[in-house]
N, C-alpha and C positions, 0 to 999 in steps of 0.2 A: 516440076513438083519436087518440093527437097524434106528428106524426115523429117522427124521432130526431134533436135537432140539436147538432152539432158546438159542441165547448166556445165555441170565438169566433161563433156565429151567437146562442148562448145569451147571448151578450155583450151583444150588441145587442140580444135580445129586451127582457130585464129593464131595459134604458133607453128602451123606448117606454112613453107616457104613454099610463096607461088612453082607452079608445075611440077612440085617434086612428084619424083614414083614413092609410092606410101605403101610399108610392107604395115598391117595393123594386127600385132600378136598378140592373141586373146580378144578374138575380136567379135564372140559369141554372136548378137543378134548381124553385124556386118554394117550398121547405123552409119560408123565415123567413115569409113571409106567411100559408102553410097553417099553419103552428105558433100565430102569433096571433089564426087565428082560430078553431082547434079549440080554442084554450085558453079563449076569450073576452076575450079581453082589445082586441081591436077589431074590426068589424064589418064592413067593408070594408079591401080592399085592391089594389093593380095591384103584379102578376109582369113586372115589364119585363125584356125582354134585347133586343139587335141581332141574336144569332143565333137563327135560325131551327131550329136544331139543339136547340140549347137551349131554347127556347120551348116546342118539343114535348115535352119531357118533361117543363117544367111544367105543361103541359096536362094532360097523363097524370097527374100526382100530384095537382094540383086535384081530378080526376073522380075519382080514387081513392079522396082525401078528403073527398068531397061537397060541398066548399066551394065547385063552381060558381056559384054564384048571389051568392055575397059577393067574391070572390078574381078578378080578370081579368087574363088573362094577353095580353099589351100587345108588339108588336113595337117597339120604337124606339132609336133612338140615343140615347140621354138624353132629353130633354123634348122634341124633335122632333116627335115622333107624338104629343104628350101634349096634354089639352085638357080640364080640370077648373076647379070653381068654387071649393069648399071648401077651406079651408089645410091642407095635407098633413103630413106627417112623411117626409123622403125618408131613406130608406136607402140608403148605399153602402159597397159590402165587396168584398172579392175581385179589388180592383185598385189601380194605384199610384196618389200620391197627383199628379199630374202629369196623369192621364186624369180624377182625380175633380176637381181645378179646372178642367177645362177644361167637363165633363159641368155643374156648379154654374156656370159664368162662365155661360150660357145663361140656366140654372134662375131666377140672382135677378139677370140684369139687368132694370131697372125696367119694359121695353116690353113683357115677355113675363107681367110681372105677375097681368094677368090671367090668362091662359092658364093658369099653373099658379101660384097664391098658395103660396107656404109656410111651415109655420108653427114648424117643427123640422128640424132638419139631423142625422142622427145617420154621422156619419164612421167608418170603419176603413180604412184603408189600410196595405197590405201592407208597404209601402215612404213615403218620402220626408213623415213627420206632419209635420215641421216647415213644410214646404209648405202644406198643410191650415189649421196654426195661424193662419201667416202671411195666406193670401191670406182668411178665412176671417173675421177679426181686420180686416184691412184694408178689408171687405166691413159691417162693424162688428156683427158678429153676436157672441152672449156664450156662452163657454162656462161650462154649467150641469152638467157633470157628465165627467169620464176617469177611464181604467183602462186600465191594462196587463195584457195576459197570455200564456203562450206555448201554442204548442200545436205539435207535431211539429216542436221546435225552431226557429220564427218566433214570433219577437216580433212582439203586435199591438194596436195602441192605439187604444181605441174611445171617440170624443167624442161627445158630445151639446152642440149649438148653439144660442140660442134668438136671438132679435130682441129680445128683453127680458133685462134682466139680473135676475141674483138676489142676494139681499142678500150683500152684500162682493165684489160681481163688481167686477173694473179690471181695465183694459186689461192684457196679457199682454204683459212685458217680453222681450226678445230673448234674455236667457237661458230663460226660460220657453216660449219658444215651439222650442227646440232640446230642454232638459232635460222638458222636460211643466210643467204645470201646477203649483198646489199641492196639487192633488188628487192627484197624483203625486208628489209633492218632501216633504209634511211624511209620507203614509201609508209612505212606504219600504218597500213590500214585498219578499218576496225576488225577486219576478222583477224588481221595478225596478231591483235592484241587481245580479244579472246582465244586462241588459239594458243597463247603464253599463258593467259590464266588457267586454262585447261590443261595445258601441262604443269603448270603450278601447282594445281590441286592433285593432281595425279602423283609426284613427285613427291609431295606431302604424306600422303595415303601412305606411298614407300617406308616412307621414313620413319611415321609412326609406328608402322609393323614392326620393322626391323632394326627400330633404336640404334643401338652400338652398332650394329652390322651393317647399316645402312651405305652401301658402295662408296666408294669414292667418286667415280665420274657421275654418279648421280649428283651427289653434292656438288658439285662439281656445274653438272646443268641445272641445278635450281638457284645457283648463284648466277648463272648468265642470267637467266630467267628474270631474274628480281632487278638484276640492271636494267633489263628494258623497260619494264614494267616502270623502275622508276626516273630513267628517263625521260618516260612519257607523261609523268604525272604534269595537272597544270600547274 
């Protein structure tokens, strides 16, 4: 028997690498790690959350699922509480991207290394990707894999990170790291292209407010913005 999971947890599932160990931080109900390991698709895994509220009921779903023995459900604030040998695969979903740099500034500075090696970063943040891309990029990690998708009208962009690149990786340019990838830019799906008009109109709203003061690198992405847009016009 395997959960029911939510179109964007499905997201991330199908971008974890056969057998990996899966650390899943912020991982409230405990769904994504119980789903990989009823499927088989990895053999271990840690349910981390800070809250205690939430821990508990992925406890209760672990036990439900029999998966005690593979699946440990982990109290900590990010890698705080954490202490493993083996290179992980960290999951983070379900928060902005401003909480998930800071949760990662920890994870891969070089001193805490040991403590917790990793070997895969796979991102979704709610809000602020370009953050993610940026500090993520900066941190000189390669992204191996994006996708956009909506689900109850949020837009959600789910990266997979590695330490190593793959063939035709290069550094991700500033417009790239605002507009996505090319994994995003040449596949132009339709939610990527509502997902331009949405920030289109968003960026607008800006501008009107703030006439003359209106930023620069906003200007800035409502000009990328409009190239794609038209682009794709027929």
């Amino acid at each position: 028997m395997l959960p029911q999971l939510s179109h964007r947890l499905l997201t991330i599932a199908n971008m974890i690498s056969q057998d990996s160990f899966v650390i899943d931080i912020g991982t409230d109900h405990g769904l994504l790690p119980i789903f990989l390991i009823c499927s088989g698709k990895v053999h271990e895994a840690y349910a981390v959350d800070k809250s205690s509220q939430a821990l508990q009921q992925a406890k209760k779903n672990i036990s439900r699922f029999l998966v005690h023995q593979k699946c440990h459900a982990i109290q900590s604030d990010g890698f705080i509480n954490l202490n493993y040998k083996k290179p992980a695969t960290i999951c983070l979903a379900g928060m902005g991207g401003h909480t998930m740099v800071s949760i990662l500034e920890r994870g891969l500075e070089t001193k805490y290394k040991t403590c917790h090696p990793i070997h895969e970063v796979i991102t979704q943040p709610n809000k602020n990707a370009l953050l993610v891309r940026r500090k993520m990029s900066q941190w000189n990690w390669f992204l191996t894999s994006e996708t956009l998708i909506k689900e109850r009208d949020l837009f959600y962009t789910t990266m997979k990170w590695s330490q190593k690149p793959i063939e035709g990786s290069k550094e991700l340019t500033h417009k790239e790291m605002f507009l996505g990838s090319t994994f995003l830019t040449q596949e132009k799906s339709q939610t990527y292209i509502e997902w331009l008009q949405h920030e289109k109109k968003y960026l607008i709203a800006i501008q009107k407010r703030a006439q003359v003061h209106f930023p620069s690198y906003h200007k800035q992405h409502l000009e990328w913005i409009e190239e794609e847009l038209h682009q794709n016009e027929p």
